[in-house]
N, C-alpha and C positions, 0 to 999 in steps of 0.2 A: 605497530598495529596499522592495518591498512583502513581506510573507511570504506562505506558502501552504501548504496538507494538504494533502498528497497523500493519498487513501485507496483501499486496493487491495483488488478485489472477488471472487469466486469464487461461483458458481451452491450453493447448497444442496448439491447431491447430492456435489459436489466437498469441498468444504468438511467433510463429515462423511467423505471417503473419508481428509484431508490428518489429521486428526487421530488416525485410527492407521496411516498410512503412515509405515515405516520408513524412513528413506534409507540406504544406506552411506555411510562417509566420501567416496569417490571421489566422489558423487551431490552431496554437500553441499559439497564442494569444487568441484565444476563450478559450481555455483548461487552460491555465495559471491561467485568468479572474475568470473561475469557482472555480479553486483550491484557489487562492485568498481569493474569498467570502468566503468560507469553512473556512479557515486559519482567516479570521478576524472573524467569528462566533465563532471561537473556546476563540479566545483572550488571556490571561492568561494561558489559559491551554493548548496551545500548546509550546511541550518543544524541537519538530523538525519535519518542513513538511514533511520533509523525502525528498525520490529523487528515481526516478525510476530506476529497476532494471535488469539484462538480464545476458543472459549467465552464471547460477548458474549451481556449480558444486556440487558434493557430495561427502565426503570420507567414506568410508566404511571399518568396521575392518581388512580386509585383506591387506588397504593400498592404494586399487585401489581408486583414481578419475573418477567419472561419472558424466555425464551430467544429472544435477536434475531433478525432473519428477515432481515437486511441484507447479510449474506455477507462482513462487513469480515475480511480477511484479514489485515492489517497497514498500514502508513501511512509517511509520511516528511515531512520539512518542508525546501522550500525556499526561495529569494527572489530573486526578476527584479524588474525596473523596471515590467513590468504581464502581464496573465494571458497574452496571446499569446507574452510570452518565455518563462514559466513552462512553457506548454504546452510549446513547443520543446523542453524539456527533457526528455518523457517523451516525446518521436517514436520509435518503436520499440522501447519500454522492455521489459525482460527479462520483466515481471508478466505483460504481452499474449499472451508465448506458454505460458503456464504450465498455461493447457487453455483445452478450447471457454468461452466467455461470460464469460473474465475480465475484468476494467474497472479503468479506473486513473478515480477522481474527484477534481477538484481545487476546493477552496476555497480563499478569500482571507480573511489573519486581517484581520479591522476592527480599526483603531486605535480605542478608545471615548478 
């Protein structure tokens, strides 16, 4: 089995509204609910739901720290036999509707 990132994206403008958007419990238990289902579909082949993300920085060769422009939201780690099963795993996935220009991106870990 191969591994694999998932990493899950959100547009800027979104991303700064998520960070002081409140949810109520009911809001966060719907959401949890959905990730759930996903999480028991996946079965086996998930190796970490992962856990949502914020306030990503960036180091860049001169040494300076910046505030990242990548929209990473959160991530999850899983593992198929190769990227096409991986992908099947995120067909329809909860992230996508979570607003307009969400993105799920998937990398594969290299064995070194």
């Amino acid at each position: 089995m191969k591994k694999f990132i998932a990493l899950y994206h959100l547009p800027a403008e979104v991303m700064a509204q998520e960070e002081n958007m409140q949810m109520t419990d009911a809001q966060r238990d719907e959401v949890m609910k959905a990730w759930g289902a996903w999480n028991e579909r996946c079965g086996d082949l998930m190796v970490d739901l992962g856990a949502p993300l914020g306030g990503g920085e960036s180091l860049g060769s001169a040494g300076k720290w910046n505030q990242s422009d990548k929209g990473v939201s959160g991530y999850s780690v899983v593992q198929a036999k190769d990227k096409d099963a991986a992908k099947a795993l995120f067909k329809d996935h909860i992230h996508l509707g979570w607003a307009p220009g969400a993105t799920v991106e998937l990398h594969e870990v290299v064995q070194m």
